[in-house]
C-alpha positions as CSV (number, residue, x, y, z in Angstrom):
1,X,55.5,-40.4,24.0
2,X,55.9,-36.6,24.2
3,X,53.5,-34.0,23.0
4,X,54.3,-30.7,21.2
5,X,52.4,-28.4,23.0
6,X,53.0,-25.6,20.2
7,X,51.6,-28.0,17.5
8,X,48.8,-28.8,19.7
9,X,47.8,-24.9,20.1
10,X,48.7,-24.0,16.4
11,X,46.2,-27.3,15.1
12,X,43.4,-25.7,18.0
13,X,43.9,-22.5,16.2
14,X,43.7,-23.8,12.8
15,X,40.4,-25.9,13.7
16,X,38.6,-22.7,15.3
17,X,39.5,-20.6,13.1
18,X,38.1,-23.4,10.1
19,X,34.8,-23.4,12.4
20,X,34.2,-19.5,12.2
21,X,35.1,-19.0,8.6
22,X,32.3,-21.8,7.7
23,X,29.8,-19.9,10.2
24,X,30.9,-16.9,8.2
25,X,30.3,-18.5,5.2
26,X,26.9,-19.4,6.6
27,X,25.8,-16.5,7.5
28,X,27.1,-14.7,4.2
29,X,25.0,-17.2,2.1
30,X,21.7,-16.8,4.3
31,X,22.1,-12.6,4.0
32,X,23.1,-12.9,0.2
33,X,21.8,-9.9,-1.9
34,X,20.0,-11.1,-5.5
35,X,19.2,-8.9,-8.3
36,X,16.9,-10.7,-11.0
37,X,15.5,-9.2,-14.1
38,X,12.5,-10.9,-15.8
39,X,10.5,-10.5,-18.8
40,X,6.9,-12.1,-18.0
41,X,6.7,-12.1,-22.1
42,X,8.9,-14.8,-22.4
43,X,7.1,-17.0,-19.8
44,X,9.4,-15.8,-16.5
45,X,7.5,-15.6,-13.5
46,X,7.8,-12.9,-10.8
47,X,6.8,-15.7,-7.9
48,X,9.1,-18.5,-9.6
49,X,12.0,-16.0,-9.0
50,X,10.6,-15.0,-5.6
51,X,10.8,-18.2,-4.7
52,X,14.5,-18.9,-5.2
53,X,15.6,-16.3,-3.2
54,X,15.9,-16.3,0.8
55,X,13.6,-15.0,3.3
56,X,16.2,-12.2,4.5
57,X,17.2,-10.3,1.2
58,X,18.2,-7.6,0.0
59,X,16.6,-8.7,-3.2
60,X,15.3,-6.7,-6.2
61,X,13.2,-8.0,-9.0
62,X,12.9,-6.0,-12.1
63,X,10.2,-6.9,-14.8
64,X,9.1,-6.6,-17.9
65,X,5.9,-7.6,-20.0
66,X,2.8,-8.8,-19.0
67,X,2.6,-11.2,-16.1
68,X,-0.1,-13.6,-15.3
69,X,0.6,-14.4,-11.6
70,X,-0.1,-14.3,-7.9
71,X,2.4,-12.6,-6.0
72,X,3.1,-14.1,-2.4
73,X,5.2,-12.3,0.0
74,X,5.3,-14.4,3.0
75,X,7.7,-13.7,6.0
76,X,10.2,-11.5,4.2
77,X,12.2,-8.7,4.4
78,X,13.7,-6.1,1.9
79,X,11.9,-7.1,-1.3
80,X,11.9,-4.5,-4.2
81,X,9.9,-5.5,-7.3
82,X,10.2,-3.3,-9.9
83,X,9.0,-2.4,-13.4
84,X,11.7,-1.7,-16.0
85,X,12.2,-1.4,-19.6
86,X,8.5,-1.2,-21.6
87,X,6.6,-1.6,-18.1
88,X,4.7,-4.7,-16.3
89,X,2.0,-5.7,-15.4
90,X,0.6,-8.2,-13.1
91,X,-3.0,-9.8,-13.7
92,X,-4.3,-13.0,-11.5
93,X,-3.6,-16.0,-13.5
94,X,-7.5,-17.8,-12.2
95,X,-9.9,-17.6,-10.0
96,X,-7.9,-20.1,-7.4
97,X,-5.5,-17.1,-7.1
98,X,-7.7,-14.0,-6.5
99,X,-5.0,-11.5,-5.8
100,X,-2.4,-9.6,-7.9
101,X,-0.2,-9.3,-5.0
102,X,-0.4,-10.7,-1.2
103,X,1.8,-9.5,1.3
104,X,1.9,-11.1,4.3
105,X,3.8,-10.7,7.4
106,X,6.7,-9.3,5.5
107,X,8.9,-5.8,6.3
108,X,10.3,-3.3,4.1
109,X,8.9,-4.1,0.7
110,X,8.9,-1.7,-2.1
111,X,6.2,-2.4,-5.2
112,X,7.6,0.4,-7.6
113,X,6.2,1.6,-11.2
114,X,3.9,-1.5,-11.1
115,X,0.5,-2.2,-13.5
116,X,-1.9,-4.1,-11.5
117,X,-4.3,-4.7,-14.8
118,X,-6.3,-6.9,-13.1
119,X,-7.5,-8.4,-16.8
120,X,-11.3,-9.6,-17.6
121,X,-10.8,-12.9,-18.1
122,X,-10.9,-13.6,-14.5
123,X,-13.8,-13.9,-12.6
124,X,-12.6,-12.4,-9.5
125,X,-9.9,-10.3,-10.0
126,X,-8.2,-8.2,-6.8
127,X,-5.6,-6.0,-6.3
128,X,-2.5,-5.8,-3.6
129,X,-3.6,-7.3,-0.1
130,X,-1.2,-5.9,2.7
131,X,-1.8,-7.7,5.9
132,X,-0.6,-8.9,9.6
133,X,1.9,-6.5,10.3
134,X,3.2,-6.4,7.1
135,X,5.3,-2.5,5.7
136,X,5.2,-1.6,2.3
137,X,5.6,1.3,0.3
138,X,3.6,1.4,-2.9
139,X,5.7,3.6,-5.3
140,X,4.0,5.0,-9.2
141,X,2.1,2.6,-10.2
142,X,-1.3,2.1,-11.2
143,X,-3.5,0.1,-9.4
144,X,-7.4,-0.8,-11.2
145,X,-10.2,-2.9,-12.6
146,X,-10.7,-5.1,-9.5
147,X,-13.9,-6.0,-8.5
148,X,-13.3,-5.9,-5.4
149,X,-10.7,-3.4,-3.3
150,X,-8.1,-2.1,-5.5
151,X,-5.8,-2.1,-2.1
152,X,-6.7,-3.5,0.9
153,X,-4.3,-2.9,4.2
154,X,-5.3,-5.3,7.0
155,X,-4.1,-6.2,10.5
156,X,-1.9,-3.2,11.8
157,X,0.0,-3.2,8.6
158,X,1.9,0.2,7.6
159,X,1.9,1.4,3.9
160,X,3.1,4.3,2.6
161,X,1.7,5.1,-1.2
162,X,3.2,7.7,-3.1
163,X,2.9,8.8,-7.2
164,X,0.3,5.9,-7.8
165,X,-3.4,6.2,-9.6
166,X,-5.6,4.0,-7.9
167,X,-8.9,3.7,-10.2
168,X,-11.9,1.5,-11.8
169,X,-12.3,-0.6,-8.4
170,X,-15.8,-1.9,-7.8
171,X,-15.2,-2.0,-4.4
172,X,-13.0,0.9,-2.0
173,X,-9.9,2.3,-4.0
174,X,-8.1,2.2,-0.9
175,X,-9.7,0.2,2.1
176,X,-7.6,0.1,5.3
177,X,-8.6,-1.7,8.6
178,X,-7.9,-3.3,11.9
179,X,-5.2,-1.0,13.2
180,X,-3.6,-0.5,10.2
181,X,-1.9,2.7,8.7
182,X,-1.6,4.3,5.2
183,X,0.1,7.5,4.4
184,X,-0.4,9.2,1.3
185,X,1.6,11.7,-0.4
186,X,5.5,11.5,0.3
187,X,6.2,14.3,-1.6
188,X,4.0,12.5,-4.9
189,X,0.7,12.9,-5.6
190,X,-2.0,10.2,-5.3
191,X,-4.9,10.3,-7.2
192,X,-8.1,7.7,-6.5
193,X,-10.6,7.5,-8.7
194,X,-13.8,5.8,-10.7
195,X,-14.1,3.3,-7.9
196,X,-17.0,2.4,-5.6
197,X,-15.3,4.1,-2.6
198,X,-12.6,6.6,-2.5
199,X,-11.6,5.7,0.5
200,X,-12.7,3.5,3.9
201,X,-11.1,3.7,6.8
202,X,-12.7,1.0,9.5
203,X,-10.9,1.3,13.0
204,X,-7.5,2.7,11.2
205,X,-5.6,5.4,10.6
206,X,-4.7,8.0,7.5
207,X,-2.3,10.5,7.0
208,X,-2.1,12.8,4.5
209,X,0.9,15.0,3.5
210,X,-0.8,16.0,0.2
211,X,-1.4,16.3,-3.6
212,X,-4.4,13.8,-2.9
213,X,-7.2,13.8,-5.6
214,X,-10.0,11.5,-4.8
215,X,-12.4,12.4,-7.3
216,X,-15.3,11.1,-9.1
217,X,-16.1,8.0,-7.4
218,X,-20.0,6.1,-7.5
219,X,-20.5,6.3,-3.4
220,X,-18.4,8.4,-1.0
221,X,-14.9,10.2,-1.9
222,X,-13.8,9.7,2.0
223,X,-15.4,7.3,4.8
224,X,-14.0,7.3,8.1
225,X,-15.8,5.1,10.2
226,X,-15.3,2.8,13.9
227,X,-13.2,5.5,15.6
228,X,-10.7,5.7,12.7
229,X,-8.7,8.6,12.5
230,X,-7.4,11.0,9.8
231,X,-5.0,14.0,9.3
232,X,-5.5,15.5,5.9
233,X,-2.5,18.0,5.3
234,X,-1.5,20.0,2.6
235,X,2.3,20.4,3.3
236,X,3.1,19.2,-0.6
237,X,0.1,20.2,-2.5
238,X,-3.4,20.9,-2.2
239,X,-6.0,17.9,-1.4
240,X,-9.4,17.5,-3.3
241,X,-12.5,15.5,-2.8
242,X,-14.9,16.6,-5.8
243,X,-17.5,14.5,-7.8
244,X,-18.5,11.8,-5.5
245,X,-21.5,10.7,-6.5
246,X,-22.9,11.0,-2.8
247,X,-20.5,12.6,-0.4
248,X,-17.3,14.1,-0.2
249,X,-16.3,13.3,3.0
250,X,-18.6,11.0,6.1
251,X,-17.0,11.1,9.1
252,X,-19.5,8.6,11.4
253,X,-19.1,6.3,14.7
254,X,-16.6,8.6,17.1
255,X,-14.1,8.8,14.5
256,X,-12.1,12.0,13.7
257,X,-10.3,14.0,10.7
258,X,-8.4,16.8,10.7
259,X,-8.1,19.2,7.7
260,X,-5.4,22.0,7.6
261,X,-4.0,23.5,4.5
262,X,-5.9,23.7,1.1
263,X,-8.4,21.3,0.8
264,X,-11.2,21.2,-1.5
265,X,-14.5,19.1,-1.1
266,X,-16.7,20.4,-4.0
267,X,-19.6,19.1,-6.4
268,X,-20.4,16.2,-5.0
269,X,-24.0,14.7,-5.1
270,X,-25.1,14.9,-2.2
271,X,-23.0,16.3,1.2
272,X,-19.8,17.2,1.1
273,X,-18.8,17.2,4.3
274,X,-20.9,14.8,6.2
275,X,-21.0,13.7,9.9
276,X,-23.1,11.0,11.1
277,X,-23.7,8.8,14.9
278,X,-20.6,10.9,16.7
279,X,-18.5,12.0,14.3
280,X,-16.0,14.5,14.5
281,X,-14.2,17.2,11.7
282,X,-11.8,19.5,12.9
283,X,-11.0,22.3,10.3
284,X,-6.9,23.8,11.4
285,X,-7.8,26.7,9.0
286,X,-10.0,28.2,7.0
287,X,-8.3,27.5,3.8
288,X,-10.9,25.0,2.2
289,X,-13.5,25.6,-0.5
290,X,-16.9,23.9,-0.5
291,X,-19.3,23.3,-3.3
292,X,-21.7,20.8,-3.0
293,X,-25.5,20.0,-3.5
294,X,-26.0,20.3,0.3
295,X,-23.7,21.4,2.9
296,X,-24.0,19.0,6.0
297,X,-21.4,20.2,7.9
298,X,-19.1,23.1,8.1
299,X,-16.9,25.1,10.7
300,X,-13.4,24.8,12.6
301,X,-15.1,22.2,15.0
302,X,-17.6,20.3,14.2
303,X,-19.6,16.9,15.4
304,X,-22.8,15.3,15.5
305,X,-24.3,14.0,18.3
């Protein structure tokens, strides 16, 4: 019996080139882009739509209405939720789900134009938890009435907030620790306010590019504590700690912040600028204004010992 050696290489051909066309295929499917829009007011659910999408993305979720759910971002990458239309907002549906919005482990997610209402009817209401290694920007927005941290960045996570309000926290507005980094600004101001703390930084870092108000909260505007670090610029608008009910600014435990540009830290009750067990300010220029009950600290270097 003879073989046609052509027909054997043209059926080869035909059978590799069937194999790479399904890999392609594959591969197409497991890198597929969704775009999903929801209205929370006719019972959609931001995590029931989350969850029929792949771990790779792109994938954008735009919503409407009032949503009462528990956002889980686990192990993803590119995810953009998004408010359209009338708004949305997103309010823990129980106590078993304390969280708005958990974001775990994920890269390059986008939370834009979002309410985090953080409704009364549960007992223990929280805001957006960013942690292990997770990157997010946080884009408009307003983030409040948590009882805890309005948004809490954990675990040498990197979040970028920009054009959000961050208010009516019990706990920190912003609370950032264990490596982590936050950078404010990006060209939009940030404003935190009317929660316990302004802002804690515990062994993390801040940058600030500016247009950052954090104003009128019950303890301290700015705590930077456990060698933390942070850069408080004024490259896009002028910064302002004011009406803290204690201190402006407490810079304590070998941390550092730097303050160049226009930077106000005025009429708050007690210190404005206040440095406690080896902290360290470092003023770039002398373009700041001071007001406050009593003046701890002041100067172009300055540290306690």
């Amino acid at each position: 019996m003879s073989v046609n050696r052509n027909q054997v290489r043209r059926e080869s051909y035909l059978s590799v080139c069937g194999a790479m066309l399904v890999v392609m295929l594959l591969a197409s499917n497991s890198l597929s882009a969704d775009e999903v829009h929801i209205d929370c007011n006719q019972d959609d659910a931001i995590s029931q739509a989350l969850g029929s999408m792949d771990d790779i993305g792109p994938h954008q979720i735009f919503v409407e209405g009032d949503c009462y759910d528990s956002v889980h971002i686990l192990q993803r990458d590119r995810v953009t939720i998004a408010a359209e239309g009338f708004g949305a907002s997103i309010s823990p549906p129980d106590e078993a789900s304390p969280f708005a919005i958990v974001v775990d482990s994920s890269r390059r997610i986008i939370l834009q134009d979002l309410v985090i209402a953080n409704e009364v009817f549960t007992q223990n209401p929280n805001g957006v938890w960013i942690t292990n290694a997770s990157d997010v920007d946080i884009v408009g927005g307003t983030i409040g009435n948590s009882i805890s941290d309005g948004v809490k960045v954990s675990n040498n996570s990197l979040v970028k907030i920009a054009g959000t309000v961050i208010q009516n926290n019990k706990g920190s507005g912003l609370f950032v620790e264990n490596g982590s980094t936050v950078q404010l600004g990006n060209g939009a101001p940030v404003s935190i306010n009317n929660n316990g703390r302004g802002i804690v930084l515990s062994a993390a870092t801040l940058r600030v590019e500016g247009g950052l108000a954090v104003d009128s909260n019950s303890i301290h505007g700015l705590h930077v504590k456990l060698g933390s670090r942070a850069s408080i610029n004024s490259d896009t608008g002028p910064n302002s700690f004011s009406s803290n009910s204690f201190a402006g600014v407490v810079i304590r435990t070998g941390s550092v912040a730097e303050f160049a540009g226009d930077n106000t830290i005025a009429n708050n009750g007690r210190s404005g600028l206040a440095l406690i067990n080896g902290g360290t300010a470092v003023v770039v220029d002398r373009k700041r204004r001071y007001g406050n009950r009593r003046e701890r600290s002041v100067g172009r270097i300055c540290r306690s010992g």
